[in-house]
C-alpha positions as CSV (number, residue, x, y, z in Angstrom):
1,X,6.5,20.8,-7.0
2,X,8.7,22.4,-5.0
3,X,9.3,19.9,-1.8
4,X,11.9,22.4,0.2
5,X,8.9,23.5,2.8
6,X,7.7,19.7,3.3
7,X,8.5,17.5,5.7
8,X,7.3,14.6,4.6
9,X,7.1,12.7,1.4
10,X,5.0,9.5,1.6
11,X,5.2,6.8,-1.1
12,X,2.7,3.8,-2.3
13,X,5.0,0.9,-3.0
14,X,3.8,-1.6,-5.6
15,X,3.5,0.2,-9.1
16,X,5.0,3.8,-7.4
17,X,8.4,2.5,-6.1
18,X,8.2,-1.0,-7.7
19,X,6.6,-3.2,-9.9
20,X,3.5,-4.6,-8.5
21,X,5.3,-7.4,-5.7
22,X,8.6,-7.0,-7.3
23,X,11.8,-6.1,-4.9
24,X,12.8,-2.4,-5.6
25,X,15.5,-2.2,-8.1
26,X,19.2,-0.5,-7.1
27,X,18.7,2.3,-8.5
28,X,15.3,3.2,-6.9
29,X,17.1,2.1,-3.5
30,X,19.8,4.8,-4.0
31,X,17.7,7.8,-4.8
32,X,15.4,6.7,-1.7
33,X,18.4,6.7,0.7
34,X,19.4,9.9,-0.5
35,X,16.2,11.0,-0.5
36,X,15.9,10.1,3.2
37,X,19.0,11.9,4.2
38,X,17.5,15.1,3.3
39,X,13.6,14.3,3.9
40,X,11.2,12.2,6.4
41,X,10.0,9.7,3.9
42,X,7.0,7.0,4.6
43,X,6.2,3.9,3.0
44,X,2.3,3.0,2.6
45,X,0.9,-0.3,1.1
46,X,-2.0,-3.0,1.1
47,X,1.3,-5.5,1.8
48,X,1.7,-7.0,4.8
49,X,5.1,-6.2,6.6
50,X,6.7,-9.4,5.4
51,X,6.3,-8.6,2.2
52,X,7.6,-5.1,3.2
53,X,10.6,-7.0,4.4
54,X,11.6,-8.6,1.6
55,X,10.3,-6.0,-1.4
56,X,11.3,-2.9,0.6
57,X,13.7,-3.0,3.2
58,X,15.7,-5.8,2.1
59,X,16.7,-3.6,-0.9
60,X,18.2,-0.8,0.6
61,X,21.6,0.1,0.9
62,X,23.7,2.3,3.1
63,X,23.7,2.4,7.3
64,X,21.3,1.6,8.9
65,X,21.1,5.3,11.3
66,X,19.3,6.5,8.3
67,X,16.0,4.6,9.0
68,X,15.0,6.9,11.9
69,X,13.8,9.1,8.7
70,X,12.3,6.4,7.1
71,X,8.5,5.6,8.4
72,X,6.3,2.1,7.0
73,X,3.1,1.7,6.9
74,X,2.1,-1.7,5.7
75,X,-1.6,-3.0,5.2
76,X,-3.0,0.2,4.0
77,X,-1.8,2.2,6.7
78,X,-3.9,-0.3,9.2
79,X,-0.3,-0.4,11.2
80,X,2.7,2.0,11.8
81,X,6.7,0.8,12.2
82,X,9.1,3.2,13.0
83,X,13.3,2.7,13.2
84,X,14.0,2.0,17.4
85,X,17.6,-0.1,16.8
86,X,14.8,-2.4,15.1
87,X,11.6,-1.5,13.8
88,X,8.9,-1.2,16.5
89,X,5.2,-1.7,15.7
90,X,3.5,1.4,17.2
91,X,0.1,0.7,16.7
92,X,-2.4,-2.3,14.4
93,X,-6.0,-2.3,14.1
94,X,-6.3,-5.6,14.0
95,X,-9.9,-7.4,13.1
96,X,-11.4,-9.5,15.8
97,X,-11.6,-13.3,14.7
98,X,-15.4,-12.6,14.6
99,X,-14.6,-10.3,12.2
100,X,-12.1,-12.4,10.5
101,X,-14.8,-14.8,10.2
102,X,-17.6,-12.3,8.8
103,X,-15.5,-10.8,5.7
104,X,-14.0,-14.1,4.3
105,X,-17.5,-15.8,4.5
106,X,-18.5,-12.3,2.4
107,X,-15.1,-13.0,0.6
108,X,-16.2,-16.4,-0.6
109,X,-19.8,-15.5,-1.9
110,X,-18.7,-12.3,-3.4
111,X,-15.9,-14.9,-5.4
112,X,-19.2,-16.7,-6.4
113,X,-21.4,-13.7,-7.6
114,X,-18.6,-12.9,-9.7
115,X,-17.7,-16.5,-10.8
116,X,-14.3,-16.7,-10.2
117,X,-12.7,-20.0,-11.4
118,X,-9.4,-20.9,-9.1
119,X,-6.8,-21.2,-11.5
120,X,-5.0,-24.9,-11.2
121,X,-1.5,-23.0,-10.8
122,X,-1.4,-20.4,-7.5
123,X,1.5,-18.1,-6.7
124,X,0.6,-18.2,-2.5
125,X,-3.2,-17.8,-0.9
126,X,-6.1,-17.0,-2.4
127,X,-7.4,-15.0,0.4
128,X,-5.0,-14.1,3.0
129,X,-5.2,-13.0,6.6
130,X,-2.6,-10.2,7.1
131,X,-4.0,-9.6,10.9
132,X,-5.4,-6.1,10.5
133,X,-6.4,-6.4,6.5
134,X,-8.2,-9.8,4.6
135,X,-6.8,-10.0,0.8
136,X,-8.3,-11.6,-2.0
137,X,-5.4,-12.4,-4.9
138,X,-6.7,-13.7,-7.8
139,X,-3.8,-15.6,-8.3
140,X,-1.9,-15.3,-5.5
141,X,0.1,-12.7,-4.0
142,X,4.0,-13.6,-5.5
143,X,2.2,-14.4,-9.1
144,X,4.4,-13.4,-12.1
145,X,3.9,-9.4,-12.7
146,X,3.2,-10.5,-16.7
147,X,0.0,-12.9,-15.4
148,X,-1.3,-10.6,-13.1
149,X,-1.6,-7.8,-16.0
150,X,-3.2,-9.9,-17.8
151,X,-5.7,-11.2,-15.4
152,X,-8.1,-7.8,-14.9
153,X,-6.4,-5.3,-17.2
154,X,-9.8,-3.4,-17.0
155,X,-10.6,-3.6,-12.9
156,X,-13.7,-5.0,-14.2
157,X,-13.4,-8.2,-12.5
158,X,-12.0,-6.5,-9.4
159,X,-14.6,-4.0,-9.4
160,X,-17.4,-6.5,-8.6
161,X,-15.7,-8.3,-6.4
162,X,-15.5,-4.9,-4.2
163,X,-19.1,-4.0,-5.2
164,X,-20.4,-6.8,-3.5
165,X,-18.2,-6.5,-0.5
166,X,-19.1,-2.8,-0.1
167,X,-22.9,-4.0,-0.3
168,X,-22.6,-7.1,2.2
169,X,-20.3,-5.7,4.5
170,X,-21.6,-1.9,5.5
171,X,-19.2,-1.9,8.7
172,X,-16.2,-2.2,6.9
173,X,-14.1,-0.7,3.8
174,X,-13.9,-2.8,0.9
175,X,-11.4,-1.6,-2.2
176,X,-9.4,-2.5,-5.4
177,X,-5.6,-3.2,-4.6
178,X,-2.8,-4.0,-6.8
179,X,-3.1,-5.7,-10.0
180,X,-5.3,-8.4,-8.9
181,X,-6.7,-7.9,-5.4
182,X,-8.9,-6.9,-3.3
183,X,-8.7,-5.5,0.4
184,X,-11.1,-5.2,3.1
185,X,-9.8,-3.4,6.2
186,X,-12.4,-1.2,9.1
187,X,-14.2,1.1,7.9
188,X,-12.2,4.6,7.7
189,X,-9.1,2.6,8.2
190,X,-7.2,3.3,5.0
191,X,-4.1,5.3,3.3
192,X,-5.6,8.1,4.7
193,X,-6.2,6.9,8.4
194,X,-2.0,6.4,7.8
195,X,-1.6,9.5,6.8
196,X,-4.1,11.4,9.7
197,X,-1.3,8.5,12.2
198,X,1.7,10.3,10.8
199,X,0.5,13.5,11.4
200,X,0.0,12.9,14.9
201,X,3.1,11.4,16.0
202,X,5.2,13.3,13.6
203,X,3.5,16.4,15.2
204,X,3.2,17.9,12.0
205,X,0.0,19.1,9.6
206,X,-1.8,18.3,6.5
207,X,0.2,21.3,4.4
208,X,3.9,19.8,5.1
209,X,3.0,16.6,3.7
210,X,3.5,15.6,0.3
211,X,2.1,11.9,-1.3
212,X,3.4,9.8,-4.4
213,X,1.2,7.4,-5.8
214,X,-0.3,5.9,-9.0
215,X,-3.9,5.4,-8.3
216,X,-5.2,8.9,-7.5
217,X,-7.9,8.1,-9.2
218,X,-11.5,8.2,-7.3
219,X,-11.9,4.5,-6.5
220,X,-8.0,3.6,-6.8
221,X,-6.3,2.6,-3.9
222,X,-4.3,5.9,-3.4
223,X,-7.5,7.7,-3.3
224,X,-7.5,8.1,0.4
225,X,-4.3,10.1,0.3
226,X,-6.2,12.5,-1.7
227,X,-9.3,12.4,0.0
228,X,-7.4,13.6,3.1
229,X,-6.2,16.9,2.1
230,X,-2.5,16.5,1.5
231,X,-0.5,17.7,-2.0
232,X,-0.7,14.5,-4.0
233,X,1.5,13.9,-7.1
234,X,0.1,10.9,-9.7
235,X,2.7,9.2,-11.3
236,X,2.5,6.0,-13.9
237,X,5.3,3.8,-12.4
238,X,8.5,3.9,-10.7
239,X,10.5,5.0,-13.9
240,X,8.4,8.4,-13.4
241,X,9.3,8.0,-9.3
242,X,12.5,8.1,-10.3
243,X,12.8,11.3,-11.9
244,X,10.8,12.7,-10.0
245,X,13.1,12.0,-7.0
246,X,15.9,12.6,-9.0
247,X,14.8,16.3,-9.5
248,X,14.0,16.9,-5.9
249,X,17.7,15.4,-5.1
250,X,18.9,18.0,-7.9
């Protein structure tokens, strides 16, 4: 695809930039801050923005000026920061503690329908509160990438755990994540609810945007992207990102 007339290129994160929870490797940090040099370039994922912190921006090089072309979107594009001298929150839908409340009670009994066994070694929460987004990890968020392959290769397990979500909890969006989650945010605030943000305050429309992702797929968790009307490119992980960047820089 030719990227000259775009004006923005968004990327998922885990499994499109990195490995699923991994910290971005050099080289991947390199091409992005060229990348950003020459592009607007926006960062969506189920992550929270600590997680952002420390996968993301921790890993990039260079000066710093270059972030006011860089745009993140953390917890599924439920919240928007953008580069100020600091990065400044411009908007969260956070849930309500009443709604807090009502998804992990759905959280827990959908765990039960689908008899989930808590494994005796966790890697962090099982179900984690990231403010505007509730996460189920099957074995917690900063698990080994090897044990999370391993734990729902098929979505199978995942897939049941979001059925049930979807069926007890009609107000709110309920969808497969990384390798072993599950994430239940409002209802119509997703990737592309992000995407629809970024159009607004970039002032800019549906045609100039290009997304990156891995999970185009209908029920994957770039799906949204597509789903909103914007050029979409699948790729199979960050070794594809790669070239693919490295032919735009070209």
């Amino acid at each position: 695809m030719n990227i000259d007339p775009k004006k923005l290129i968004i990327f998922d994160l885990d499994g499109t930039l990195t490995q699923s929870k991994s910290n971005m490797d050099p080289v991947m940090a390199e091409l992005l801050v060229k990348l950003i040099s020459k592009k607007k370039v926006a960062v969506i994922s189920a992550g929270g923005y600590p997680q952002f912190q420390t996968q993301f921006l921790a890993t990039l090089p260079g000066n710093e000026n270059n972030y006011s072309n860089l745009y993140l979107l953390p917890t599924s594009g439920t919240r928007m920061y953008v580069w100020k001298g600091g990065w400044i929150e411009q908007y969260a839908e956070n849930l309500s503690q009443n709604e807090k409340e009502i998804i992990m009670s759905a959280m827990n009994m959908a765990l039960n329908d689908a008899k989930y066994e808590k494994p005796e070694k966790t890697y962090g929460p099982i179900i984690e509160d990231r403010g505007s987004q509730i996460t189920f990890s099957a074995l917690g968020q900063s698990a080994p990438l090897e044990s999370k392959r391993q734990w729902d290769p098929t979505r199978v397990k995942r897939e049941q755990i979001a059925a049930f979500l979807k069926n007890k909890l009609p107000n709110f969006e309920s969808r497969v994540g990384g390798a072993t989650s599950v994430d239940v945010t409002r209802r119509g605030i997703n990737k592309g609810y992000g995407i629809r943000k970024l159009e607004q305050y970039l002032k800019i429309s549906s045609e100039d945007i290009v997304f990156v992702g891995d999970a185009l797929f209908y029920g994957g968790n770039d799906y949204p992207a597509k789903a909103a009307g914007v050029d979409c490119i699948s790729v199979k992980d960050s070794e594809e990102t790669k070239k693919l960047i490295q032919s735009w820089l070209a």
